[in-house]
C-alpha positions, 0 to 999 in steps of 0.5 A, a space after each residue: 192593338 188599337 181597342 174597337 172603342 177607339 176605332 168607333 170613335 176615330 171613325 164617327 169623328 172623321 165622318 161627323 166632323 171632316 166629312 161633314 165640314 167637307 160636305 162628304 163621307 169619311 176623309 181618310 180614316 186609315 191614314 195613320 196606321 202604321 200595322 195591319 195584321 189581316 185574317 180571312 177566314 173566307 175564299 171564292 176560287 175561280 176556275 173556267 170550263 168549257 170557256 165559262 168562268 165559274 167559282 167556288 167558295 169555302 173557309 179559309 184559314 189565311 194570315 199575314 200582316 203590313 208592317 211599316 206603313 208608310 201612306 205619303 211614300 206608298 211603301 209598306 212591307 208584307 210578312 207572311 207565311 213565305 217571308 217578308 216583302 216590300 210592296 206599294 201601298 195606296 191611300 183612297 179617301 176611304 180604304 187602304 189598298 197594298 199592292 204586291 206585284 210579283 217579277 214572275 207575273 201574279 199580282 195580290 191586292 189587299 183592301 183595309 175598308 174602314 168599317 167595324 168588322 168585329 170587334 178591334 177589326 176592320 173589314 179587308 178583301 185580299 185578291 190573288 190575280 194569278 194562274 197556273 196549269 198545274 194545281 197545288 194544294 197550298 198554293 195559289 194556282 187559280 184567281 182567289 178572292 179572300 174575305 175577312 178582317 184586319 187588326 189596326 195599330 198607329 
């Protein structure tokens, strides 16, 4: 785990230096990382009634983490409480996106944004695009909208 010292410190430098070089914000700052290890501790489920849509927030308990990060091939692996999977990663200027999209139709997404969370953590959005008729406690059956952090490793 990298300490919250040295992230700060990557983070001010990249802002300080590249950004300003470049006359813009941070240029790249989660391009080396290799492992991320991600909690969210906070959901919003979506549902619809009567055609409306509406959502819901509550704690969340929910963790997993990429591995074999690979952001010049767009390739990293998922581990998490059903098995490990391949997945595409994408690299912006400023966040880190994952994207796993299943044969059977749902699609996760997981942002790593270069901000200070807490400390050692960076801040993440997680989002399960999927829906089914049936609800399941455990499962994902609605649209779900995760909130937390991410532990960074190079």
């Amino acid at each position: 785990m990298i300490p919250s010292a040295l992230i700060n410190t990557v983070l001010a430098l990249d802002v300080l230096l590249l950004g300003a070089a470049q006359g813009r914000g941070p240029t790249r700052p989660l391009a080396g990382i290799k492992t991320a290890s991600c909690e969210f501790t906070l959901h919003a489920v979506a549902n619809w009634k009567d055609g409306e849509p509406q959502a819901g927030v509550a704690p969340a308990k929910v963790s997993f983490t990429f591995e074999d990060i690979n952001t010049d091939e767009g390739t990293a692996r998922v581990v998490g409480p059903f098995g490990p999977s391949d997945i595409v990663v994408r690299l912006s200027r400023d966040t880190l996106h994952f994207i796993q999209s299943f044969r059977d139709g749902p699609l996760y997404v997981t942002t790593l944004i270069p901000r200070i969370a807490r400390a050692g953590r960076v801040m993440a959005v997680h989002t399960r695009h999927e829906y089914t008729d049936v609800s399941l406690r455990g499962y994902t059956s609605r649209p779900e909208q995760y909130y937390g952090s991410c532990a960074l490793e190079p």
